[in-house]
N, C-alpha and C positions, 0 to 999 in steps of 0.2 A: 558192202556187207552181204551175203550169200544168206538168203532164206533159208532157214529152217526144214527137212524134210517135210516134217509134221504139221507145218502152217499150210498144206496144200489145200484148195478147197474145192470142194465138190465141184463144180461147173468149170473152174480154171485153175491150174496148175503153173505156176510162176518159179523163175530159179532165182529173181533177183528183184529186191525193192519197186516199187511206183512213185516216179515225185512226179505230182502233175499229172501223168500219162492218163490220157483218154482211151476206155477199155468198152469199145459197142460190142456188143451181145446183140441176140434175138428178141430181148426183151425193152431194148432202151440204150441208153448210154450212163453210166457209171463210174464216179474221178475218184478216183483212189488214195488216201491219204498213205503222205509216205510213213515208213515206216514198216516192222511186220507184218503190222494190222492190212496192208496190202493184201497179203496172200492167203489174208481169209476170204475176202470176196465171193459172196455168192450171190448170183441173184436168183427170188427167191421164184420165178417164175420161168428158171428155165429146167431142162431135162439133162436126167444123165445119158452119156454116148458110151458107148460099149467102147470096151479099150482105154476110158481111161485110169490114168496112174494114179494110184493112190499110195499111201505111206504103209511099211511094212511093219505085223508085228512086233518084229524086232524092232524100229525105229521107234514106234509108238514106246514099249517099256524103258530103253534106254533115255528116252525124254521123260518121262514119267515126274521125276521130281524135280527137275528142270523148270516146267512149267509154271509151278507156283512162286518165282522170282522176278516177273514183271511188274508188278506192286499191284495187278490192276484189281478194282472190288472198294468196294466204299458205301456209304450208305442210302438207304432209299424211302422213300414218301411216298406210299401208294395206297391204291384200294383192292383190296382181295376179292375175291367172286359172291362173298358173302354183303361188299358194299362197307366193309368196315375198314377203317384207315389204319394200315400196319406201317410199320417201321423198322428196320434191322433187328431191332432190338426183341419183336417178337418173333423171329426165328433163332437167334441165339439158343444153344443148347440142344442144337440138332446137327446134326448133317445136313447139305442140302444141296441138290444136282440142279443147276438151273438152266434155262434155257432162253434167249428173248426169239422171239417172233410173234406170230400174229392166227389167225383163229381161220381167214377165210385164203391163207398160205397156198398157194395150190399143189405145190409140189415138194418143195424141203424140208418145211414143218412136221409133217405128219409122217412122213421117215425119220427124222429125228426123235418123235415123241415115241413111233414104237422102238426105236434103237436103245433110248433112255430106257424103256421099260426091261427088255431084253437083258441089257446091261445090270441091271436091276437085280432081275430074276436070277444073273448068272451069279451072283455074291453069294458068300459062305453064310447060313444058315448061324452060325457064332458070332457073326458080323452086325454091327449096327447098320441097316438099311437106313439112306440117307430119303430123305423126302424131296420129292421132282416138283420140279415149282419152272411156268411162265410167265415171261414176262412179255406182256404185248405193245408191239409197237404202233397199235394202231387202236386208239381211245373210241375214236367216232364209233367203230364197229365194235369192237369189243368191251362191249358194257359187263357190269358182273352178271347179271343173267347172262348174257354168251358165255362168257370163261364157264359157267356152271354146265352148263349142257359140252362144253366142250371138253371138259378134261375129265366127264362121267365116263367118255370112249371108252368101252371093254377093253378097246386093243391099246389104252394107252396104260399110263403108270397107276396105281391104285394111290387115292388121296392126296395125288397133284394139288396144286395149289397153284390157281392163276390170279394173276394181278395184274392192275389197269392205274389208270390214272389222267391227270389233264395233261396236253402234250407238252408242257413245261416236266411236269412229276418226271416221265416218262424219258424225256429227252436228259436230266440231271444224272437219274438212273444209270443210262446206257453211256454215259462219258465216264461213270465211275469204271465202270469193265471195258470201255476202249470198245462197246459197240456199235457198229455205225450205219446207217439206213436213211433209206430215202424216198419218195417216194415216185413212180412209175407211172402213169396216167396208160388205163386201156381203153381208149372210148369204146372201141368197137365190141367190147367186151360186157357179157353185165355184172363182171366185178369191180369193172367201174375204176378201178386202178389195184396195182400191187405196191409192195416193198423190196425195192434193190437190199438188201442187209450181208451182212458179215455173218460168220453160225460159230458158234465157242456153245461148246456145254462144259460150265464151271462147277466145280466140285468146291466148297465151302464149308470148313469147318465148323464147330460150334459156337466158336466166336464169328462167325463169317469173315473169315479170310480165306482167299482165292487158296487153294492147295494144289489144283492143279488147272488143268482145260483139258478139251478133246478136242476133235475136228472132226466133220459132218462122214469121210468113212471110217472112219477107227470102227473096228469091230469091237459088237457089245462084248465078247470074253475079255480081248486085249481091256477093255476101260473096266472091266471087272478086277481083274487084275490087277491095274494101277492103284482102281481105289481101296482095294484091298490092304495099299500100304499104308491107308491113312486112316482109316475106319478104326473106330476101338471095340472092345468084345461087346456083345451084347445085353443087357442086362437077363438076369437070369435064367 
């Protein structure tokens, strides 16, 4: 089965499946579950190289509706930034762009939060604006006072919503969207360790179903564009 253009990920670009296969980086070593979910792959601690391929505009809208036929999305048990225990059921009736990572991310995270905003910004004014919500994979650190100071960033989305939980909450979460992380030990570092992870930013309707996905270079117009198809008018 030939991967997808669109599944390529930031740090590695794959043409074909991983069963098994042992993938060393700069960062660690990282095993790949087979399937597409393969060639999401990033780890969240490494850098991009000039030159590499990413999926083209064209590619990106041609998949556009495509995407929301994996089944993946299901429901979740957490804690918002506010310390309060939400459930699927309190984001019903919105739009909602989601994102899992983590707070002290060093490198793909916070490209990704300003790309989401970007993305954001570039939707039609007639448009319902979906609300940007994290999901973090990393409880120890990211308590709801972190998420609070982290998703206030000027440069990120306006009234984000970050969510945490125990790493049971967290880990039920990220199998419902097929996302997959791990953890990285840096001694030498005083981050003390990263998260190997996968990056999807999922577009979810107001029932929360997956409608579509991205991948970590889609450009913020192209994902304007796509969710353009899905978004209903605005109220008033």
């Amino acid at each position: 089965m030939r991967i997808p253009e669109y599944f390529q990920s930031a740090c590695l670009v794959l043409s074909e499946p991983i069963v098994k296969d042992q993938i060393n980086m700069a960062s660690g070593k990282f095993f790949a579950q087979a399937g597409i979910l393969s060639s999401l792959i990033l780890l969240a601690a490494c850098g991009s190289e000039e030159g590499t391929q990413v999926a083209t505009s064209s590619g990106a809208q041609e998949t556009c509706h495509s995407r929301g036929e994996y089944g993946w999305g299901g429901p979740i048990d957490l804690v918002n930034q506010d310390g309060v225990a939400v459930t699927e059921e309190d984001f019903k009736g919105e739009y909602t762009l989601m994102y899992f990572g983590y707070t002290m991310c060093p490198d793909a995270c916070p490209v990704i939060m300003e790309k989401i905003m970007y993305s954001l910004d570039s939707l039609p004014d007639n448009l319902e604006h979906p609300r940007a919500m994290l999901i973090s994979f990393d409880p120890e650190r990211d308590t709801p006072e972190v998420l609070t100071q982290y998703i206030s960033n000027p440069y990120y989305p306006e009234n984000m919503v970050g969510l945490t939980g125990t790493p049971e909450q967290i880990r039920a979460a990220a199998e419902e969207f097929q996302a997959q992380y791990q953890v990285s030990s840096q001694e030498d570092s005083a981050i003390g360790y990263v998260f190997d992870h996968s990056v999807a930013i999922y577009l979810l309707d107001d029932n929360w179903e997956v409608k579509t996905f991205f991948t970590a270079y889609e450009n913020p117009r192209d994902m304007a564009e796509c969710m353009a198809n899905f978004l209903p008018e605005a109220e008033g």
